[in-house]
C-alpha positions as CSV (number, residue, x, y, z in Angstrom):
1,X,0.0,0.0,0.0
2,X,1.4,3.2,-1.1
3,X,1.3,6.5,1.5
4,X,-1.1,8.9,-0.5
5,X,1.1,11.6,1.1
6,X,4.7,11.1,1.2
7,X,4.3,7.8,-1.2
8,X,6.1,6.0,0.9
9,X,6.1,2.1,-0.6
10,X,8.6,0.6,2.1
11,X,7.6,-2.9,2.4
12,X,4.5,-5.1,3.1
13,X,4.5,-3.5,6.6
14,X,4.6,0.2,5.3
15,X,1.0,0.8,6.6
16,X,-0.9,0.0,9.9
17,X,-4.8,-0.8,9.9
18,X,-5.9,1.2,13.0
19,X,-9.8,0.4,12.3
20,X,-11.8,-2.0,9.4
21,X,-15.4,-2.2,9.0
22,X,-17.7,-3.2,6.8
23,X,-19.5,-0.4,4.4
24,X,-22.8,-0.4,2.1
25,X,-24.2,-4.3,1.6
26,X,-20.8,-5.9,3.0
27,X,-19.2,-5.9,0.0
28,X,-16.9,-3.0,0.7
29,X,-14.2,-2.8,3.7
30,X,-13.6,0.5,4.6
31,X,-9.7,0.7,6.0
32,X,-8.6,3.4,8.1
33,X,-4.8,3.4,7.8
34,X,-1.5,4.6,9.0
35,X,1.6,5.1,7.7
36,X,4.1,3.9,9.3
37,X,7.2,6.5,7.8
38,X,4.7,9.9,7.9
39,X,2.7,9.0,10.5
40,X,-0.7,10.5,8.7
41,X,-4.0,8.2,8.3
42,X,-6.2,7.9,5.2
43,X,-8.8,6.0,4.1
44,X,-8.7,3.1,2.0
45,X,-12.1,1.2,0.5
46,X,-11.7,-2.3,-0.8
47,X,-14.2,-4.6,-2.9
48,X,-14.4,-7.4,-3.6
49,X,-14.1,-8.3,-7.8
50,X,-16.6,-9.7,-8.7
51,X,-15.8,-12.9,-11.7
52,X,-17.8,-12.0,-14.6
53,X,-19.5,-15.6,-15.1
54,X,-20.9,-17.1,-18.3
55,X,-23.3,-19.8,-19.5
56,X,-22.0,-22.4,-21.7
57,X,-25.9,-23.2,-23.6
58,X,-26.4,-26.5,-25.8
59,X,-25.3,-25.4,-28.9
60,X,-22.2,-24.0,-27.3
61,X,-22.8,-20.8,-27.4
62,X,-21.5,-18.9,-24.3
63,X,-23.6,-16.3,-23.1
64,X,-23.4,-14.1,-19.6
65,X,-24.8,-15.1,-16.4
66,X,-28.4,-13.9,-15.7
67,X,-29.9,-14.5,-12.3
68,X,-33.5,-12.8,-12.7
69,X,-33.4,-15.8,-15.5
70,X,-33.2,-18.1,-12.7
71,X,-36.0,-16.4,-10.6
72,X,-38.5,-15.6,-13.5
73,X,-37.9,-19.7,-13.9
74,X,-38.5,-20.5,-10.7
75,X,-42.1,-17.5,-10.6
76,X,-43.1,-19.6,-13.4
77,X,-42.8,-22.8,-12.2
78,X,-44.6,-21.8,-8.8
79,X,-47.2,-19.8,-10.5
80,X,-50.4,-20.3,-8.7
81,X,-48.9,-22.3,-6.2
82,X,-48.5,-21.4,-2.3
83,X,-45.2,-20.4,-2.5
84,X,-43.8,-17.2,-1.7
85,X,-41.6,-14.6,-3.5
86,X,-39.3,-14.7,-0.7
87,X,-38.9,-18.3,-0.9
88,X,-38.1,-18.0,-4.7
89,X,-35.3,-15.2,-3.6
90,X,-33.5,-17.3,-1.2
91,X,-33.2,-20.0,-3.6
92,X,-32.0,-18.2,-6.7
93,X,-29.1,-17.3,-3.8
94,X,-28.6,-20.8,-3.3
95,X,-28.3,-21.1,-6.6
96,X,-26.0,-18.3,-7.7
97,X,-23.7,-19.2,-4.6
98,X,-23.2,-22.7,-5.3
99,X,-22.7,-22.0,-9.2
100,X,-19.8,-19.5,-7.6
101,X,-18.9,-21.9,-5.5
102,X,-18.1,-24.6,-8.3
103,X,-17.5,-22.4,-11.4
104,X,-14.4,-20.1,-11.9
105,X,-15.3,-18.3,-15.1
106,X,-18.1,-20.8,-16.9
107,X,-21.1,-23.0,-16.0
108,X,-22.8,-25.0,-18.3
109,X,-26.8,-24.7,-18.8
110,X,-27.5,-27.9,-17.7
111,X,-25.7,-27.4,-14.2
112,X,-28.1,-24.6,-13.7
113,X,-31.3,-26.3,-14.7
114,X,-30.3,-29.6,-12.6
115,X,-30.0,-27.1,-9.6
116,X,-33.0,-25.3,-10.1
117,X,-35.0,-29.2,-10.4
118,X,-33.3,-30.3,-7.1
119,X,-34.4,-27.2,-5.4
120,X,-38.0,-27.1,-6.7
121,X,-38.4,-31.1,-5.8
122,X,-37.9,-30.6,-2.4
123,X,-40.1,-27.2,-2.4
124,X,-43.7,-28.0,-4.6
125,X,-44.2,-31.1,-6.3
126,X,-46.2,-29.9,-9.3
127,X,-43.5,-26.4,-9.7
128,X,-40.8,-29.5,-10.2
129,X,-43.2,-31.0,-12.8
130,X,-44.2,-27.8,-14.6
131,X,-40.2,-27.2,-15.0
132,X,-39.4,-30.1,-15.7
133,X,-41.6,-30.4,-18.0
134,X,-40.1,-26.9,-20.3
135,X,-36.7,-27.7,-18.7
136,X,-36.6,-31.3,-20.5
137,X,-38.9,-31.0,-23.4
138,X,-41.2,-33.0,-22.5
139,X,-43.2,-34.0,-25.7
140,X,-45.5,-36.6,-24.7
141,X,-47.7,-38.1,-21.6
142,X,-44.9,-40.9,-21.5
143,X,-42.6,-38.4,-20.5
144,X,-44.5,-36.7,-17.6
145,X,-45.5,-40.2,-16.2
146,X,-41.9,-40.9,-16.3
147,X,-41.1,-37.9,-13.9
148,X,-44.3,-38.3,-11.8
149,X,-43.8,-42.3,-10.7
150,X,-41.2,-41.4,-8.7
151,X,-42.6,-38.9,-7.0
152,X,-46.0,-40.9,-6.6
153,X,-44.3,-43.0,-4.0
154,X,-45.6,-47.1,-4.2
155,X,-49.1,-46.2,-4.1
156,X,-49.1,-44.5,-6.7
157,X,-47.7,-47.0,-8.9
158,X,-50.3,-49.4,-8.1
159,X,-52.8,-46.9,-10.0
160,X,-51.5,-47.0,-13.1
């Protein structure tokens, strides 16, 4: 860290941190500093970089990360279902967080749409079913019984 004020570069040591806190949504640390040659304090403000993240689609194509495209999948799914909003925030988090988590610079499509089907199985049966059924192209009856039996439990395959 260079001294704003007598530029002072000295070594990795050349400034003490007399005070850090977190500023705006805690993605800023404000650093009050001293130096150690001049003796003067200044501010410093540090954020975090954020990894610009992309979306490798089918046809290979690489396009940039969109989360509302995550939660307008997810509003869709659960339309006219008891779900609500706030639910379908805190898992598009989930979601973006453990995409970060796994992906340095590109995800592919199906990652995403595999964790949005986990997370909507475990939330609302019929929002997993109406994704899935977009999600996978589902293009006849065959292929929603297909994803319905195992969420029908035994009983329900005695009805068929």
């Amino acid at each position: 860290m260079r001294c704003p004020f007598c530029k002072n570069i000295g070594g990795k040591d050349n400034t003490k941190v007399i005070d850090s806190r977190l500023s705006g949504e805690g993605f800023v640390v404000r650093r009050r500093r001293e130096c150690v040659e001049c003796h003067r304090r200044f501010t410093t403000y540090e954020k975090v970089e954020e990894r610009p993240l992309r979306v490798i689609k089918k046809d290979g194509r690489r396009v940039p990360f969109d989360r509302a495209k995550i939660l307008r999948g997810l509003e869709k799914a659960c339309e006219k279902r008891a779900v609500p909003s706030e639910k379908l925030e805190e898992i598009t988090d989930e979601i973006e967080r453990e995409i970060r988590e796994v992906s340095e610079r590109e995800v592919p499509a199906k990652m995403i749409g595999q964790l949005v089907m986990n997370k909507l199985r475990r939330l609302d049966d019929i929002a997993y079913v109406r994704f899935a059924s977009v999600y996978r192209d589902f293009k006849e009856i065959s292929d929603f019984l297909e994803e319905l039996r195992p969420l029908m439990g035994p009983e329900g395959r005695d009805r068929e």
